[in-house]
N, C-alpha and C positions, 0 to 999 in steps of 0.2 A: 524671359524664357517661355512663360506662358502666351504672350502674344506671339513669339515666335510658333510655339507650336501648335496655337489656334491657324498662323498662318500656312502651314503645313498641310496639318489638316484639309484646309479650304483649299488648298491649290491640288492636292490629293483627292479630293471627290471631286473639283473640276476634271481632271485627266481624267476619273472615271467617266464622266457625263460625257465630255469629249469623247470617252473609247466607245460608248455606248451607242453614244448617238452615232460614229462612223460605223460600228457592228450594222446598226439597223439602218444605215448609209448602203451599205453594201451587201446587204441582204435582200432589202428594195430593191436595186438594181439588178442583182441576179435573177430574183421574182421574178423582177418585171421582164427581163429578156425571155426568159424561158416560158411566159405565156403569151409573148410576141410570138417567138416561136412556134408556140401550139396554135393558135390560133391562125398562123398563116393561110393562105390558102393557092398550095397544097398544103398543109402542116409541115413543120418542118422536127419532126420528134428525135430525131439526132441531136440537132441543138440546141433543143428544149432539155433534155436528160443531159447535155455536156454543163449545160447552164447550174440546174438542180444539182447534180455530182459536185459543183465547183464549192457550194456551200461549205462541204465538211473538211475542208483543209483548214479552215478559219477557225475550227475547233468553235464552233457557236455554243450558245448556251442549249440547256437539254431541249426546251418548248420549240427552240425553231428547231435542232438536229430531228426532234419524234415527227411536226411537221413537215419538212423535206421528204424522210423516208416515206410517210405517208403520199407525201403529193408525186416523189418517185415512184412507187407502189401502184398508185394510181395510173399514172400516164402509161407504164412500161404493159399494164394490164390491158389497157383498155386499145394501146393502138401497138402494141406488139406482140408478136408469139414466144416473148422470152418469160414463160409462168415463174420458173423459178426464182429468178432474180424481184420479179413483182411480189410475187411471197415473201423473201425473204428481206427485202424493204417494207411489206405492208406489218411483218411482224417484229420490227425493230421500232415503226411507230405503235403497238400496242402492246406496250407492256403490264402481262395483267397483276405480276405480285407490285407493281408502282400502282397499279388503277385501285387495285383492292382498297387500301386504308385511306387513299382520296377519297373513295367513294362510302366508306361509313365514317367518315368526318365529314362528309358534308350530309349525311341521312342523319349525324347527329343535331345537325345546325338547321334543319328545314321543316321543323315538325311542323312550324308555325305557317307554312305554304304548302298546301297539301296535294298539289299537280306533282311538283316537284320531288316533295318526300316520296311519293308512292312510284315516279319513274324512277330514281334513284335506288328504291326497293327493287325494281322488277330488273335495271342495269344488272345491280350489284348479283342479284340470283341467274343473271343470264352467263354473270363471269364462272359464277362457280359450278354452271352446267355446264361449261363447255370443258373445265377441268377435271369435268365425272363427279365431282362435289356434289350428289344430288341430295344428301342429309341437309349440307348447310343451306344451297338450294330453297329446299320445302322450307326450312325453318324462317327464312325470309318470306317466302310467300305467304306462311301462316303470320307473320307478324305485319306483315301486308296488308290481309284481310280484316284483321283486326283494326286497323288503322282507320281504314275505310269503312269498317263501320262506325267505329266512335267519329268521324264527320261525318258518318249521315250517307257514305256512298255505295247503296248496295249493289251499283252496276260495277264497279271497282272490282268491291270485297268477291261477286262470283268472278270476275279476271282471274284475281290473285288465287282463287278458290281452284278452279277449272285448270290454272295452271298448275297447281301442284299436285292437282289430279291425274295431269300427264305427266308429272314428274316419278310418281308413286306405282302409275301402272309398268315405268322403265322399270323400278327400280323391284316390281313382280309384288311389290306389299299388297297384294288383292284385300286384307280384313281391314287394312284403311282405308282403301278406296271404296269400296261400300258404301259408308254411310256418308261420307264425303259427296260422294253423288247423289244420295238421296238430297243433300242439304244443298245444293248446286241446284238439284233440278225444279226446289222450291223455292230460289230465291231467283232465278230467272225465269217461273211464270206467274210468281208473286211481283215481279218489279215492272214500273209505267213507266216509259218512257218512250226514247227516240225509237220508233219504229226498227230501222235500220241495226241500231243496236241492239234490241233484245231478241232480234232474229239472230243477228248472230254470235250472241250466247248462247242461244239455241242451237244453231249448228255446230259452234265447239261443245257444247253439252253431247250432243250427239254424235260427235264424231268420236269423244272418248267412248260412250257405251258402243256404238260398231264398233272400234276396235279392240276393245276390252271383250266382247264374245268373237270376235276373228282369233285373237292371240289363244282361248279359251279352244279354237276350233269347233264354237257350235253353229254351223252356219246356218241350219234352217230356224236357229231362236234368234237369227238377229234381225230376219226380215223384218220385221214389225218397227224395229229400228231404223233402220236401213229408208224404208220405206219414208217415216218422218222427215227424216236427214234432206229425201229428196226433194219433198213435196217444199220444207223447209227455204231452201235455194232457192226454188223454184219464186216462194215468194218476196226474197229476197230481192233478187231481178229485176220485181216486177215498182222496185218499191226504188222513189227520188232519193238522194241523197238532200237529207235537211241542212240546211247552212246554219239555223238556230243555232249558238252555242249552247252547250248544257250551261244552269244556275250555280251547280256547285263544280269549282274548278276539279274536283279529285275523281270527275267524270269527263276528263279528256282526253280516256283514250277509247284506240279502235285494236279490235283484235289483228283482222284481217282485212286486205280490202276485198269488195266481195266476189271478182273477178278470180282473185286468189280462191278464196273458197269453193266457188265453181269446180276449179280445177281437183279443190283435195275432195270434194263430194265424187268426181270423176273418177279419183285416184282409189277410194274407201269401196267404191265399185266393183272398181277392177279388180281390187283384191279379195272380191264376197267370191264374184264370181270365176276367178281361178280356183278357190277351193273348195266351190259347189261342183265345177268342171261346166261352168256354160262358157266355152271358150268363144264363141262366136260372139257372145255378147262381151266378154270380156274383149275382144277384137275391137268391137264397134265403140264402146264405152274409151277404147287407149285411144282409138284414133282422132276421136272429139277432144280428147285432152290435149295431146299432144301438138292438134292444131293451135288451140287454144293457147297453148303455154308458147309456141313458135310467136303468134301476134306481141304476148307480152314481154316476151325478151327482148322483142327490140324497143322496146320502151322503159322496160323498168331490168336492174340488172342485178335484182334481189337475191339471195345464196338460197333463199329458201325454194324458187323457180328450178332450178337446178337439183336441187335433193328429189323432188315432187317429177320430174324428166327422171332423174335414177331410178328412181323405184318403180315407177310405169313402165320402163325398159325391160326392170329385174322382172317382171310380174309377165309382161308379153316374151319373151323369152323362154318363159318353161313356157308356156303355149304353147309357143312355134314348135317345140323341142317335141310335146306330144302330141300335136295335130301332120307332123313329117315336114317341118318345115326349117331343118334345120340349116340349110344353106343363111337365110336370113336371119334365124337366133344366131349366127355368126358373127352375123354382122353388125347385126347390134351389141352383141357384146362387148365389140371394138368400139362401137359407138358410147357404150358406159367408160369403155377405159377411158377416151377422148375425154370427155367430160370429167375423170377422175385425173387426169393430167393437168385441170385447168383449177383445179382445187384440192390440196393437202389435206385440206379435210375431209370433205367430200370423201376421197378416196382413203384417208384414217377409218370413217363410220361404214365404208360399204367394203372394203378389200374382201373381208371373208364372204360375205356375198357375190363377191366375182368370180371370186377362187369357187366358190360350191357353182354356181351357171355353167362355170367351166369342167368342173367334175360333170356334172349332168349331159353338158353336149361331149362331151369325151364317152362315157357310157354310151348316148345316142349311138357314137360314128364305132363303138367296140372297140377303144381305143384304153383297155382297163386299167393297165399301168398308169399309163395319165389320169385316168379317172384315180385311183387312187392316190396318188402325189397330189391332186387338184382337192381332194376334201381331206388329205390331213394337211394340207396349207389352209384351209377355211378354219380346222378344230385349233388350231396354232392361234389364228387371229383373232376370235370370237371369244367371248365371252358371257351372249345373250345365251341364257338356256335353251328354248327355242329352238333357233339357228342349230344350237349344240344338238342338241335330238335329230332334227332332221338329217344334218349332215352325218351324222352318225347312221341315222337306220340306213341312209343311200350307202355309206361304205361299207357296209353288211352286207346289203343285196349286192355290190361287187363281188365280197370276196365270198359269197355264196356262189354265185357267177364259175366264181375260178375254178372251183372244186376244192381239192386238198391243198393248195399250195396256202393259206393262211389259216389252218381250222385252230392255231391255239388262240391268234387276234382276233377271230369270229368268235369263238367262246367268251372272251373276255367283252365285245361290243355286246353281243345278245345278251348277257349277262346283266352290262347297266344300262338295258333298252328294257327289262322282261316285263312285260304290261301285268303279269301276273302279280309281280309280288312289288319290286319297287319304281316306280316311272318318275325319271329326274323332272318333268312338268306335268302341269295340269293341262296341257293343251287334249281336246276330246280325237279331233284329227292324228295327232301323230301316235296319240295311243293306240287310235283302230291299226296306223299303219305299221306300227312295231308290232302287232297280233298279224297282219299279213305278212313282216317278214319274216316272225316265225314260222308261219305257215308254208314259206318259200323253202324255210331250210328245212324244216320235216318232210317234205317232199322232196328234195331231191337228196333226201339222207333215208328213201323208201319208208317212211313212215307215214303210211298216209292216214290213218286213223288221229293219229295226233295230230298232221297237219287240218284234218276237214274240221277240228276243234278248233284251233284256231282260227281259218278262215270264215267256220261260223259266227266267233266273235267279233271280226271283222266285219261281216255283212250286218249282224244284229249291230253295233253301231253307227255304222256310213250308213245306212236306212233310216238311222233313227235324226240324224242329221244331214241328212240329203247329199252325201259322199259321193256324186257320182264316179268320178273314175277310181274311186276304193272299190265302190261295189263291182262295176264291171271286172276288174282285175282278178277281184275276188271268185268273182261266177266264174270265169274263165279258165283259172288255177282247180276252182273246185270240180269244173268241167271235165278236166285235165287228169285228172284225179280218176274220177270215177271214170273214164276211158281207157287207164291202165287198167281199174280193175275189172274192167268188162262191163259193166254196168251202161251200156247202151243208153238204153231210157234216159236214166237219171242225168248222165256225161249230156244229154242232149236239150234237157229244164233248165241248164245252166245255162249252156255253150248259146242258144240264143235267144235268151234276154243278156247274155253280156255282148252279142254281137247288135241287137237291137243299140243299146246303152252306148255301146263305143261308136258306133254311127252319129248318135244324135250329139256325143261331144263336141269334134269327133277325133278320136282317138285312133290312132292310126296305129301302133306296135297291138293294144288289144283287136281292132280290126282284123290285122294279120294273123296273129296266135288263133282266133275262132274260126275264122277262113279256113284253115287247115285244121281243125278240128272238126267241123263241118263236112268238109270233104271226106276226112279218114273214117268219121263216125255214118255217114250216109252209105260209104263203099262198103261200111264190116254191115250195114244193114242190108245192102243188096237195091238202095234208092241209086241208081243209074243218075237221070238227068239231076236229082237237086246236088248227086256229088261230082258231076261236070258242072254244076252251076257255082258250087262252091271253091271248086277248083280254077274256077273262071275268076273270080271275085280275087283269089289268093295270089293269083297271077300278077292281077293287076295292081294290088295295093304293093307286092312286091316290087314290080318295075318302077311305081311310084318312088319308094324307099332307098331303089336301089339309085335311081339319077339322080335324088336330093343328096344323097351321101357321096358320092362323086365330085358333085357342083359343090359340096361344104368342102370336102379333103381338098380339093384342087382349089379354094380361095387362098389369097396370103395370108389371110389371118388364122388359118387354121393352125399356124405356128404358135399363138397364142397357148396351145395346151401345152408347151415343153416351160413355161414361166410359171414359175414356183415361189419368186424372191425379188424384191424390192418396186418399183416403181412399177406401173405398164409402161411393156416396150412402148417407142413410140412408131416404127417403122416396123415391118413385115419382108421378108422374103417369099417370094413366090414359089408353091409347090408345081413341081412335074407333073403330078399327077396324085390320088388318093395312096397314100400306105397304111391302111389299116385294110385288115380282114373282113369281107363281106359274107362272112361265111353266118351269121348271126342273121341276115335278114332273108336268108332264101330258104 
């Protein structure tokens, strides 16, 4: 009996071995057709994917079934326009609650090899960023750092250090981040090494402090930083890439390559100077990037290329919007959805931001309704405070706009905006600018005494932080003010240094507003030529205004504002012509 069922046995794990080896018989084979296929020339990706698909009726085991999806995922991405189907194979090979306990079973097993242990570290923290896990997140990263320094690697330990320092400023903890950066910024100008490398510690060190005073909105305290960051790159460029390996393995890695960084120095820029308002520079700064990031897409096809494109988009955008150039923030607009079509995530992290561009060029074209649908679709998706403030003060200044038809929902936004008593951020910018849009609704609520309070708080901060288009809007509004109340003189110390200030932006809606302030206030003084000169100036910016807002109503994509829910469209119908009221720009 017993040798019979040793013999059993043994005939039993042969049919296995036999089944096995035919599995990976005919797994080979399929492989191999289907990169015959890819590789053809012309490609033949039809039966390259008939091939790959053929795998899962064999019911394989899970490592080739997650393989497949992946290498389907891949091919369907790379040589077709079909994103979904590529998604939704690329996320059937990356299963992250199977990756998770792989991945600290083998950080338990690697202590003893410390390249290893410490990518495993930085894997396992990137799983749980992308889950919004940014507790568990840090708490890897600090046991990171500590790793790296008990062997000895203090260019590691600031990695791990610097990463959780951008983990911390997401998550708004500013009294940890602190001294976390103090200790960051002494251990990468205390550390000797690769050149290459400690420069760019250096620029991630510096890219957290720019952007940690951007989020803060103090833009005139960050030049000093700013300023480093650039010179920083600068000699980063200039420097070889050393072939040297490092001596101790738990110093193999690289943050960024420095081509990349180029671009986020480019990108940290563009963002000083949209909220200082040098939109010109901010112009010139996108278009360096943008080329820049064009060369490297055809070469590298990194996810992080593409976020670094979105937000240089988001950023030149409200430019376009306030310099009158909204026909083209249209169009790039379409141009972010494109790009958010081509990644679910991508378009997860930025939808509320598309939704708020869209509210902003819908205001632009006086299109209010839309404007409002457009940012309580952004407050719906968001969750950044931030974001939250901003889109909030812009749906204020709407429904300030409207008159009466929303004054119980304007009570309730001004109410958790009031800079006076409680402000949901610390941001310095959007605090001045919730003190200007109170100052908008005391004013057209005939209170001007209250409002010129407020716009004085406004001024005394965008000055104190180089606010340009806070302050011009400010002078403008205050101009405006003291012209109702007859106050001549005074309507005219505003009216142009805000019309000087909107020039040098340049700001085109304050251009207009002082144009005709100019005019009205030069006529009630009996100045003839300079209020045909000002009337001359108001003409013009108007017809400017007026064909840009035509040429934006009359594109297809201006159908974009009526999408409120789900995906971006992907196709457009074509307008007849503009149907919003131009009653707003003349």
């Amino acid at each position: 009996m017993a040798a019979q069922a040793a013999a059993a046995a043994a005939q039993a794990a042969a049919a296995q071995a036999a089944q096995a080896e035919a599995a990976e018989s005919w797994y080979l084979a399929l492989l191999g057709f289907a990169e015959h296929f890819r590789t053809s020339s012309p490609p033949k990706i039809r039966l390259c994917v008939h091939c790959l698909q053929a795998v899962f009726p064999f019911k394989p085991p899970q490592r080739i079934e997650a393989r497949t999806h992946l290498q389907l995922g891949s091919v369907l991405y790379h040589h077709t326009k079909n994103s979904e189907q590529a998604r939704s194979h690329l996320e059937k090979a990356n299963s992250v609650d199977a990756a998770k306990p792989l991945l600290r079973k083998a950080i338990q097993i690697s202590q003893q090899t410390p390249y290893w242990h410490c990518r495993l570290l930085f894997q396992l923290a990137q799983l749980h960023t992308l889950e919004k896990d940014l507790v568990s997140a840090c708490d890897l990263l600090g046991v990171g750092a500590e790793y790296a320094r008990v062997v000895g690697s203090e260019y590691t330990r600031a990695l791990f250090l610097l990463s959780k320092g951008m983990l911390l400023l997401m998550e708004r903890k500013l009294q940890e981040v602190h001294p976390l950066l103090t200790l960051c910024g002494q251990i990468v100008e205390n550390w000797q090494g690769n050149p290459i490398q400690k420069e760019s510690l250096r620029v991630f060190f510096l890219v957290l402090q720019v952007t940690h005073y951007l989020d803060a909105g103090q833009v005139k305290s960050v030049k000093p930083c700013l300023k480093q960051l650039q010179q920083c790159i600068q000699t980063i460029s200039t420097l070889h890439d050393d072939e040297i390996l490092p001596s101790n393995p738990a110093d193999l890695f690289h943050w960024l390559p420095k081509e990349h960084m180029c671009v986020l120095v480019y990108l940290v820029t563009v963002m000083h100077s949209m909220q200082a308002g040098y939109l010109e520079k901010a112009q010139k700064y996108t278009d360096k990037a943008l080329m820049q990031l064009e060369k490297l897409k055809m070469l590298d096809c990194s996810p992080i290329l593409s976020s670094f494109q979105v937000i240089l988009l988001e950023h030149i955008i409200m430019c376009r919007l306030v310099t009158g150039h909204k026909a083209t923030a249209l169009q790039e607009i379409s141009q972010v959805c494109q790009l958010c079509q081509q990644s679910p995530r991508l378009f997860s992290n930025h939808a509320a931001q598309l939704h708020t561009l869209l509210g902003l060029y819908c205001v632009s074209v006086n299109c209010m309704d839309n404007a409002e649908a457009q940012f309580t679709t952004a407050l719906r998706l968001t969750n950044h405070q931030e974001l939250w403030a901003f889109i909030v003060t812009n749906l204020a200044s709407v429904y300030i706009r409207e008159g009466n038809r929303h004054q119980e929902v304007l009570y309730s936004l001004l109410e958790r905006i009031n800079p006076d008593h409680s402000f949901p951020v610390s941001s310095h910018c959007l605090r001045a600018a919730a003190f200007y849009v109170r100052g908008l609704f005391s004013f057209f609520q005939g209170r001007y005494n209250e409002a010129k309070r407020f716009l004085r708080e406004t001024l005394k901060m965008s000055n104190a932080e180089d606010l340009n288009r806070l302050t011009a809007c400010s002078l403008v509004l205050l101009g405006h003010i003291f012209y109702v109340l007859g106050n001549h003189r005074e309507s005219n110390n505003m009216v142009v240094p805000a019309m000087q200030l909107a020039s040098k932006i340049p700001d085109m809606s304050v251009q207009l507003w002082s144009s005709a302030l100019l005019r009205d206030l030069n006529k009630a003084c009996g100045n003839a030529m300079d209020a045909h000169e000002a009337a001359q100036m108001h003409q013009n910016f108007s017809q400017q205004l007026l064909q840009d807002h035509i040429e934006a109503c009359s594109l297809p994509e201006h159908n974009l504002i009526t999408w409120t829910d789900g995906p971006p469209p992907v196709q457009f119908q074509a307008q007849n012509g503009p149907n919003t009221s131009l009653a707003s720009l003349l």
